[in-house]
C-alpha beads as a LAMMPS data file, in Angstrom:
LAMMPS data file: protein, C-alpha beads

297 atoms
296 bonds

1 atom types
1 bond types

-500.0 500.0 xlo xhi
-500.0 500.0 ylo yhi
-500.0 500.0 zlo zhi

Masses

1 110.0

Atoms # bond

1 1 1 -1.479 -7.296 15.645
2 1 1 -0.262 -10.453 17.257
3 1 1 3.323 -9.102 17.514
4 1 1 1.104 -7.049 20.509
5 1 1 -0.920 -10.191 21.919
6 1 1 -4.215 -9.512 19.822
7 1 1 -6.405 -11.692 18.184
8 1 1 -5.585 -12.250 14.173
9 1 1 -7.704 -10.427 12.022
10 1 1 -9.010 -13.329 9.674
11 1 1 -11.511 -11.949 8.037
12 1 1 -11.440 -8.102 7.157
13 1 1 -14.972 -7.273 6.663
14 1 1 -16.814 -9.204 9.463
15 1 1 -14.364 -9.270 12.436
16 1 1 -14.561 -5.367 12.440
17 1 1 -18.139 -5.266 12.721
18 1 1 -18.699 -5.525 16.366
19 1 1 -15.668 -2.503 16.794
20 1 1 -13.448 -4.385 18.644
21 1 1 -10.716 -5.764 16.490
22 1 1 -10.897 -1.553 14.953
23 1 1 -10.100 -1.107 18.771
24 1 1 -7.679 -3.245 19.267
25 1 1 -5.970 -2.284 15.915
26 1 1 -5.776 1.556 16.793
27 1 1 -4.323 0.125 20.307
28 1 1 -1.302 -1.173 18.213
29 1 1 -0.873 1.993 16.174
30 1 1 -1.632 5.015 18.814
31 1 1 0.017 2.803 21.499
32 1 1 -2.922 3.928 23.774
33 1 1 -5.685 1.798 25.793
34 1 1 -8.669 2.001 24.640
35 1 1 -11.683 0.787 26.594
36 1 1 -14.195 -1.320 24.863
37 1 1 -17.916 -2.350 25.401
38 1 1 -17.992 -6.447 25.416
39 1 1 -22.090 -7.141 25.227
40 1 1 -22.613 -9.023 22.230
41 1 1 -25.887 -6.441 20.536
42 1 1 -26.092 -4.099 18.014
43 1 1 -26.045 -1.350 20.379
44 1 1 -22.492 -2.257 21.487
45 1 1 -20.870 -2.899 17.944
46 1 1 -22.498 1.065 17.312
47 1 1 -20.815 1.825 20.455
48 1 1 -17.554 0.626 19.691
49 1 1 -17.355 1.401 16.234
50 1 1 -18.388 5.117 17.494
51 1 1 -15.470 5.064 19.815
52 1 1 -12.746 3.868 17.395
53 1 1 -14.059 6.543 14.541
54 1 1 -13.637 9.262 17.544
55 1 1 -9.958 7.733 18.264
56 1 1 -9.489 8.260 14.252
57 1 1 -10.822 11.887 14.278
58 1 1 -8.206 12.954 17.116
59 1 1 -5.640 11.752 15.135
60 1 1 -7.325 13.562 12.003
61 1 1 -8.247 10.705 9.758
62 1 1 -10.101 11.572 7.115
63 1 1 -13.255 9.648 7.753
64 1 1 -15.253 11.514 5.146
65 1 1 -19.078 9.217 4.219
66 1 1 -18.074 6.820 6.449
67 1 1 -20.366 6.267 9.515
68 1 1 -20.435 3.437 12.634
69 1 1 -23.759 2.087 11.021
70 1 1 -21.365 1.193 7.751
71 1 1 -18.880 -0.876 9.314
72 1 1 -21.106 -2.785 12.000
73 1 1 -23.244 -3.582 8.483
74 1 1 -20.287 -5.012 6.931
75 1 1 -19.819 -2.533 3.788
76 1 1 -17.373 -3.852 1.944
77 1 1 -17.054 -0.029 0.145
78 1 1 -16.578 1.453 3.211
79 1 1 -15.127 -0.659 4.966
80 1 1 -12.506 -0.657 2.828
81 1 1 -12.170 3.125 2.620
82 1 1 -11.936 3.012 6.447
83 1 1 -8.757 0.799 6.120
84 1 1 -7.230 2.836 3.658
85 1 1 -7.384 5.997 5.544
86 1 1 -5.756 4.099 8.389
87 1 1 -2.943 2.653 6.056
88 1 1 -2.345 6.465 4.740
89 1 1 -2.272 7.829 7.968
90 1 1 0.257 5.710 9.625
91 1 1 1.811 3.963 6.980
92 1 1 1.938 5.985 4.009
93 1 1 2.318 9.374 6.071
94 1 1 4.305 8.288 8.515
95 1 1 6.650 6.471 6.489
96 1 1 7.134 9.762 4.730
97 1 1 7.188 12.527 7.126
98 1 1 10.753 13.621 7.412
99 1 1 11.004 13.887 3.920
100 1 1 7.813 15.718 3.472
101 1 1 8.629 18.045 5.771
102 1 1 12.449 18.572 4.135
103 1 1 10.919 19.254 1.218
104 1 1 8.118 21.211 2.763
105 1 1 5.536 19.407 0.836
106 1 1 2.308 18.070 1.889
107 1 1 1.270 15.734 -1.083
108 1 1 2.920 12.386 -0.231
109 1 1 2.015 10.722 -3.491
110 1 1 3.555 13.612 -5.173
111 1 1 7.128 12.940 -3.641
112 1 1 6.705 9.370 -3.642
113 1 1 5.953 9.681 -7.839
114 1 1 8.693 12.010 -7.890
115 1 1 10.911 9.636 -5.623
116 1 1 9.955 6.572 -8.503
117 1 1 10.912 9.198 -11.612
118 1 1 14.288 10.305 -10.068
119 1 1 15.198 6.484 -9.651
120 1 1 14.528 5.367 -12.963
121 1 1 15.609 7.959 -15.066
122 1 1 18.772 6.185 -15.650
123 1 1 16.177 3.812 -17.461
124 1 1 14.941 4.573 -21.246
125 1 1 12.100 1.253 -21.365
126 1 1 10.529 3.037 -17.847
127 1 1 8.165 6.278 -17.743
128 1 1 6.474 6.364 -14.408
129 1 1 3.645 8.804 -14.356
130 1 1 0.860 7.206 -12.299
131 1 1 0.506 4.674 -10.538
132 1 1 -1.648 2.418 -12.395
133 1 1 -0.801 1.632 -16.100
134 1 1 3.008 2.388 -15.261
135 1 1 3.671 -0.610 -13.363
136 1 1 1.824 -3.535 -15.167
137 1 1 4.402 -4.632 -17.701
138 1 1 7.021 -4.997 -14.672
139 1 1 9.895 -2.911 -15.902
140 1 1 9.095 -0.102 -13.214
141 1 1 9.169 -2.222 -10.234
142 1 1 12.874 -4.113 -11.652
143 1 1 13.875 -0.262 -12.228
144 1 1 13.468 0.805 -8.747
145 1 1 14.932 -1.997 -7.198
146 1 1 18.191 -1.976 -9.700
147 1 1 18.750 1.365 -8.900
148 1 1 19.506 1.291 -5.671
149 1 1 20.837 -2.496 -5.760
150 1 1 22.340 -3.356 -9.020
151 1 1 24.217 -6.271 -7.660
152 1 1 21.152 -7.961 -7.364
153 1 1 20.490 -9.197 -10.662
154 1 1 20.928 -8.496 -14.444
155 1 1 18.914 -6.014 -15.581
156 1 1 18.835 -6.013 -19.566
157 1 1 18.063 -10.176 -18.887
158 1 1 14.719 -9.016 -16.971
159 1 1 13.748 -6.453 -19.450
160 1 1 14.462 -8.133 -22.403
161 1 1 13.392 -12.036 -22.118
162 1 1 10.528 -11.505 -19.739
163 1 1 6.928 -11.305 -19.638
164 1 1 4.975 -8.885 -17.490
165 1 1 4.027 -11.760 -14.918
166 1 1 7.365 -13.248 -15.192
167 1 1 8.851 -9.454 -14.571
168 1 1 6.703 -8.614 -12.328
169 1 1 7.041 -11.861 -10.307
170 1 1 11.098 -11.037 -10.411
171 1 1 10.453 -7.820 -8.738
172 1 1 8.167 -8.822 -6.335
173 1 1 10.559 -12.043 -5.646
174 1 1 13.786 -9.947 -5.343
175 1 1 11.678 -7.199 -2.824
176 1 1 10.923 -10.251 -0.574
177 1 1 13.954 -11.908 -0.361
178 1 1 16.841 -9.508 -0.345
179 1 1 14.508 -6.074 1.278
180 1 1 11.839 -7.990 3.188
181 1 1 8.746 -6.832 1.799
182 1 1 6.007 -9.144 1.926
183 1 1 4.671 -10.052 -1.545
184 1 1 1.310 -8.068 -1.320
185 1 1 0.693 -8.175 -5.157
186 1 1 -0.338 -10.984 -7.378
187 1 1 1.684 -10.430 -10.143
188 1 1 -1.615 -11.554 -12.368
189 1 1 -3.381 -8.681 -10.981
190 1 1 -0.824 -5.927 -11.841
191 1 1 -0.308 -6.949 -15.279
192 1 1 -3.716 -5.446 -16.358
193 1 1 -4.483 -2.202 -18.380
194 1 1 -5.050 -0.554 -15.284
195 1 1 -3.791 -2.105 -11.737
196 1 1 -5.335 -0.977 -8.721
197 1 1 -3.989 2.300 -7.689
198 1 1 -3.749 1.885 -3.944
199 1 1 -2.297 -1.412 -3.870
200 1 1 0.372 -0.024 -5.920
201 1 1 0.853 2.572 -3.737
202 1 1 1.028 0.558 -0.837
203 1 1 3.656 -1.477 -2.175
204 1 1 5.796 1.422 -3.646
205 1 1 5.414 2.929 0.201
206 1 1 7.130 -0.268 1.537
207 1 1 9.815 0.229 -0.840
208 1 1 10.437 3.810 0.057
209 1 1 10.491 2.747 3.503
210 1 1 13.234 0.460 2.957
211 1 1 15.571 1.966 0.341
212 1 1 17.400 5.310 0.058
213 1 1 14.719 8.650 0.429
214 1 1 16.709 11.306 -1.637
215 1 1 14.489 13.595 -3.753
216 1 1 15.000 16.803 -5.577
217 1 1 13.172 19.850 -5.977
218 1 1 13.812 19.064 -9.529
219 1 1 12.524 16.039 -9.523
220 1 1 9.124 17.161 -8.191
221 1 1 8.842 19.932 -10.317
222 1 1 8.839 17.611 -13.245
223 1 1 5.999 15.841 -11.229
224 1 1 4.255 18.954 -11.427
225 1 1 4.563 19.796 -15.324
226 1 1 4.179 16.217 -16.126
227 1 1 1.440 16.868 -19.536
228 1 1 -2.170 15.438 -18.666
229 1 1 -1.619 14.964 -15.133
230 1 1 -4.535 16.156 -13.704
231 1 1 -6.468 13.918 -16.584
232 1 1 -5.042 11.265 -15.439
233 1 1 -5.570 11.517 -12.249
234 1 1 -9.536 11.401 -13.284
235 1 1 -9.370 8.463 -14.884
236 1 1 -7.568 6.600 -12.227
237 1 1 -9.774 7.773 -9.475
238 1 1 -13.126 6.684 -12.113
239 1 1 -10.992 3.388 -12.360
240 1 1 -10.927 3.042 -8.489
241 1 1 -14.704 3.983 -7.840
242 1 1 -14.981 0.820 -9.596
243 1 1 -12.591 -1.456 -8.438
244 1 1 -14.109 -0.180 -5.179
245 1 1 -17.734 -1.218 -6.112
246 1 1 -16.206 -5.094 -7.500
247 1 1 -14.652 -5.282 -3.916
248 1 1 -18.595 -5.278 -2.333
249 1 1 -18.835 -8.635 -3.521
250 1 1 -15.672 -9.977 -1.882
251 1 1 -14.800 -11.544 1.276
252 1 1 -11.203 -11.932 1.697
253 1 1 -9.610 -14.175 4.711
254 1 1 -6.355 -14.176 5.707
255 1 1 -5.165 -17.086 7.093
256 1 1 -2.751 -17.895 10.454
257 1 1 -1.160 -19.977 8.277
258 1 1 1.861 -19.032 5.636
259 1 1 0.285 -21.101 3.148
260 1 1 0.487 -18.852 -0.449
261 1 1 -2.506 -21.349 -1.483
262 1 1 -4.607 -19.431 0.124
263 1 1 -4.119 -16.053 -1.156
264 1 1 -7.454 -14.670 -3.073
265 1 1 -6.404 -14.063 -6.641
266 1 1 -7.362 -11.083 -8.705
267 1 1 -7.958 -9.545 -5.430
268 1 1 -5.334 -7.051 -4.593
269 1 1 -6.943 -3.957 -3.324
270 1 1 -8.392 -6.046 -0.319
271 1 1 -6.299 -8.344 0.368
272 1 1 -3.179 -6.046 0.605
273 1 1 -5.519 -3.764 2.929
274 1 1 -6.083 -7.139 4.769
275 1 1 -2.207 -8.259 4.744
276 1 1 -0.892 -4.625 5.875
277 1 1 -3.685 -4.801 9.074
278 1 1 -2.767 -8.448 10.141
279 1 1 0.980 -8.225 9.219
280 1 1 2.064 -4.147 10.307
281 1 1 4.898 -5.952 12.391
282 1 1 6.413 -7.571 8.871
283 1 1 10.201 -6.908 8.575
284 1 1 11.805 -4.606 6.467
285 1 1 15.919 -4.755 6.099
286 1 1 16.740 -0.948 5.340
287 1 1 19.311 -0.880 2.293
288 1 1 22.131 1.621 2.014
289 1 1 22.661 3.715 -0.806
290 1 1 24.980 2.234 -3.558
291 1 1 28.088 4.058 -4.435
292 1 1 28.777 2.284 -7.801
293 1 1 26.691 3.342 -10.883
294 1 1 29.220 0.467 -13.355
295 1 1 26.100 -1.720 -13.621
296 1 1 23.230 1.226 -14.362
297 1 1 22.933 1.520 -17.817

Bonds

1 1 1 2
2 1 2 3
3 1 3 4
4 1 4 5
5 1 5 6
6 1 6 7
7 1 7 8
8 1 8 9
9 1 9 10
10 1 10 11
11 1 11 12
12 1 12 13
13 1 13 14
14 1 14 15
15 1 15 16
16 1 16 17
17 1 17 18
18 1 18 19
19 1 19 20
20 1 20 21
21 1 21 22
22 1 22 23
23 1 23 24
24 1 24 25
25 1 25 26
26 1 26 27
27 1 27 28
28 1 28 29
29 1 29 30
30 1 30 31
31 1 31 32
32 1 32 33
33 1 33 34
34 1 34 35
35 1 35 36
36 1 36 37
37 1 37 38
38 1 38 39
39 1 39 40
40 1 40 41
41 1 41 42
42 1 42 43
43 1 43 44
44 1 44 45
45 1 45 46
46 1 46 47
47 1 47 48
48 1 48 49
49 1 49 50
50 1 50 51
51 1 51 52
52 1 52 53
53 1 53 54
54 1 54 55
55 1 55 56
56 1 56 57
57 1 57 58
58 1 58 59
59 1 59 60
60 1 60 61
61 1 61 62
62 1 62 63
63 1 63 64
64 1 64 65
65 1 65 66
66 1 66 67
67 1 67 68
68 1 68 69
69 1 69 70
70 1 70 71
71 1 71 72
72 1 72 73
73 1 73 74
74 1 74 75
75 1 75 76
76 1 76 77
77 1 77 78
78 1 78 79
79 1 79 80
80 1 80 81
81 1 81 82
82 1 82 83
83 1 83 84
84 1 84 85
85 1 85 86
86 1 86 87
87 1 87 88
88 1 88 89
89 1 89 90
90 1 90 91
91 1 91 92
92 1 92 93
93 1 93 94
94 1 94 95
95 1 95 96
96 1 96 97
97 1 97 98
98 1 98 99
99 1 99 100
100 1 100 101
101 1 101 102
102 1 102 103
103 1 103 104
104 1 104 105
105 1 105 106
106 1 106 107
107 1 107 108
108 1 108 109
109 1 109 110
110 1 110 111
111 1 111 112
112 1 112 113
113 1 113 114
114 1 114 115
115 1 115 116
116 1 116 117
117 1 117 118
118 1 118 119
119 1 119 120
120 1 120 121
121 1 121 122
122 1 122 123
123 1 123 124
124 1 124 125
125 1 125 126
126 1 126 127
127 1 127 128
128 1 128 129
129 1 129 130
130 1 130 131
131 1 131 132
132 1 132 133
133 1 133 134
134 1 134 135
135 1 135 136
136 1 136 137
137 1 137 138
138 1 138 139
139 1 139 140
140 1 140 141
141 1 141 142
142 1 142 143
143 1 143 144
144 1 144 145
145 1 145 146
146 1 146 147
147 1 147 148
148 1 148 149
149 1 149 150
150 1 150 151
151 1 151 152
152 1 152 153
153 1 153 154
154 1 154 155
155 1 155 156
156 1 156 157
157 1 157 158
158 1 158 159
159 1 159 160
160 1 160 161
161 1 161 162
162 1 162 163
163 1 163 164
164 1 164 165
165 1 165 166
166 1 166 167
167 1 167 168
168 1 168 169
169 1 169 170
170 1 170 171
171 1 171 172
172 1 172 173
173 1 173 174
174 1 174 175
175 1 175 176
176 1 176 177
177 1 177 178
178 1 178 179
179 1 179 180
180 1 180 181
181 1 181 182
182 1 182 183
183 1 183 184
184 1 184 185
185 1 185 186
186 1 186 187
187 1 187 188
188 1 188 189
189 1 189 190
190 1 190 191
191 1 191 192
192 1 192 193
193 1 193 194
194 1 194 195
195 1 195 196
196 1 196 197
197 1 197 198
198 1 198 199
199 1 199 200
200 1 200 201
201 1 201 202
202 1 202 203
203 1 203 204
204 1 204 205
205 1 205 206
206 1 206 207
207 1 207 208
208 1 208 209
209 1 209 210
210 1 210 211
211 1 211 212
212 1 212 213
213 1 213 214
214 1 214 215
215 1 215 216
216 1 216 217
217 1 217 218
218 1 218 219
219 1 219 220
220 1 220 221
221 1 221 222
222 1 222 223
223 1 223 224
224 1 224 225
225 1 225 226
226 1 226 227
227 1 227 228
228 1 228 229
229 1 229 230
230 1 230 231
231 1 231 232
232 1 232 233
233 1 233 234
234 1 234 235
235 1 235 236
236 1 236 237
237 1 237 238
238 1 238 239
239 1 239 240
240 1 240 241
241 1 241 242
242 1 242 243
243 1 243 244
244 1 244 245
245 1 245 246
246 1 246 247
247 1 247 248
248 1 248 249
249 1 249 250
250 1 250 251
251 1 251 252
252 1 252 253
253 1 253 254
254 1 254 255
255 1 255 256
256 1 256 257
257 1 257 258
258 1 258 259
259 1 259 260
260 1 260 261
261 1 261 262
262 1 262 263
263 1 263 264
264 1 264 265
265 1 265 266
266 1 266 267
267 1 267 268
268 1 268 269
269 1 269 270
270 1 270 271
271 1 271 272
272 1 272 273
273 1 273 274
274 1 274 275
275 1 275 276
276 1 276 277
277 1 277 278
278 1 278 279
279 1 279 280
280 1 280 281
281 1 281 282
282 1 282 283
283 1 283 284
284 1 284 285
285 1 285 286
286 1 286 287
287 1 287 288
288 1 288 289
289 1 289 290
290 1 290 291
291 1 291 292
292 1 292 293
293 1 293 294
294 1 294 295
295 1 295 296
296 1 296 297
């Protein structure tokens, strides 16, 4: 939000309370002014709040058991849930409409699973079919990336000598400094029987934004038959409901500052959220497709 001359976002449950900073925020990503109340009571936070969930609406957010009441009380559920819609609306969506439309699909986690599976297939160790457990021993996130850039490192060394953190940490590394995607994830909190599901996707988004789109009806048919899909799907969405009700007891700041010190650990769900609303102006170099396949194996 500063990229647009507003006020940083420091901490993601309070500074939304009084509706402003939501205001200010759907400023940035509607590109529209929005007119705020500035009295300092209860009555004006509603006001706001009311405002900016009306702004969302219009634009057909899915604002589903979340009311102005929960945000001015600082939920940390809901709160949460609010942020999320906003990231799939304009991030996740919008980062994926052309190709959604190509493909005449309306599921964007569908294609983007599909998107993951066509990469890798080239890749025996990697079997992408969520995106939870998939990811935490690394290999998935070193698969994607070598795909489409093999020249940027060794692939068999990563697989091979590695541990999930130290894979993991590779990836996330190698996104940063040759793609320029921010280094949401803790590689700690990945490497876990089951990561948190939007945080992944978040991340994965950001990759798809950056690197070459192509997918095949094939490749999302396969998505389709994948065995125990819908089961899994369950279990990661019971698995989120209570990641969800951890994240009440959390405050996460972000600070001005670059400092990685003061990144919250074991904290991914919010503090991506909290990264993606104070940093949507982050740079991402868009990468060619590669020609040569010599180093795939």
């Amino acid at each position: 939000m500063n990229r647009f001359g507003r006020r940083y976002i420091e901490d993601l449950f309070n500074d939304f309370r009084d509706g402003r900073r939501l205001l200010e925020l759907l400023e940035c990503l509607t590109g529209q002014k929005i007119a705020k109340e500035k009295g300092s009571t209860r009555v004006h936070a509603l006001n706001n709040v009311n405002k900016a969930l009306q702004v969302l609406q219009r634009n057909n957010v899915d604002l589903v058991n979340i009311g102005s009441s929960d945000i001015v009380d600082g939920n940390h559920k809901l709160t949460l849930g609010l942020i999320w819609n906003i990231i799939l609306h304009w991030q996740v969506k919008d980062v994926m409409k052309n190709i959604m439309a190509g493909l005449q699909q309306t599921n964007s986690e569908k294609i983007l699973l599909s998107w993951v599976r066509q990469s890798t297939r080239n890749y025996p160790q990697v079997n992408v079919i969520n995106f939870t457990s998939s990811w935490s021993d690394g290999l998935a996130f070193n698969a994607l990336l070598h795909s489409h850039r093999p020249d940027l490192f060794d692939w068999n060394a990563v697989a091979s000598q590695q541990s999930p953190v130290q894979r993991l940490d590779h990836a996330f590394n190698i996104a940063r400094q040759h793609l320029g995607i921010e280094k949401l994830l803790d590689p700690e909190d990945v490497a876990t029987a089951c990561p948190d599901k939007k945080s992944i996707l978040m991340y994965v988004t950001s990759l798809f934004q950056v690197l070459p789109q192509k997918v095949t009806m094939e490749a999302i048919r396969e998505v389709e038959m994948l065995s125990g899909h819908s089961r899994i799907t369950r279990e990661e969405h019971i698995q989120v409901h209570h990641q969800q009700r951890f994240s009440q007891g959390i405050t996460v700041s972000v600070p001005q500052g670059p400092s990685p010190s003061s990144k919250p650990r074991f904290k991914s769900y919010a503090y991506t959220q909290a990264v993606y609303v104070t940093s949507p102006d982050q740079k991402r170099r868009q990468v060619p497709p590669q020609v040569s396949e010599a180093d795939i194996p």
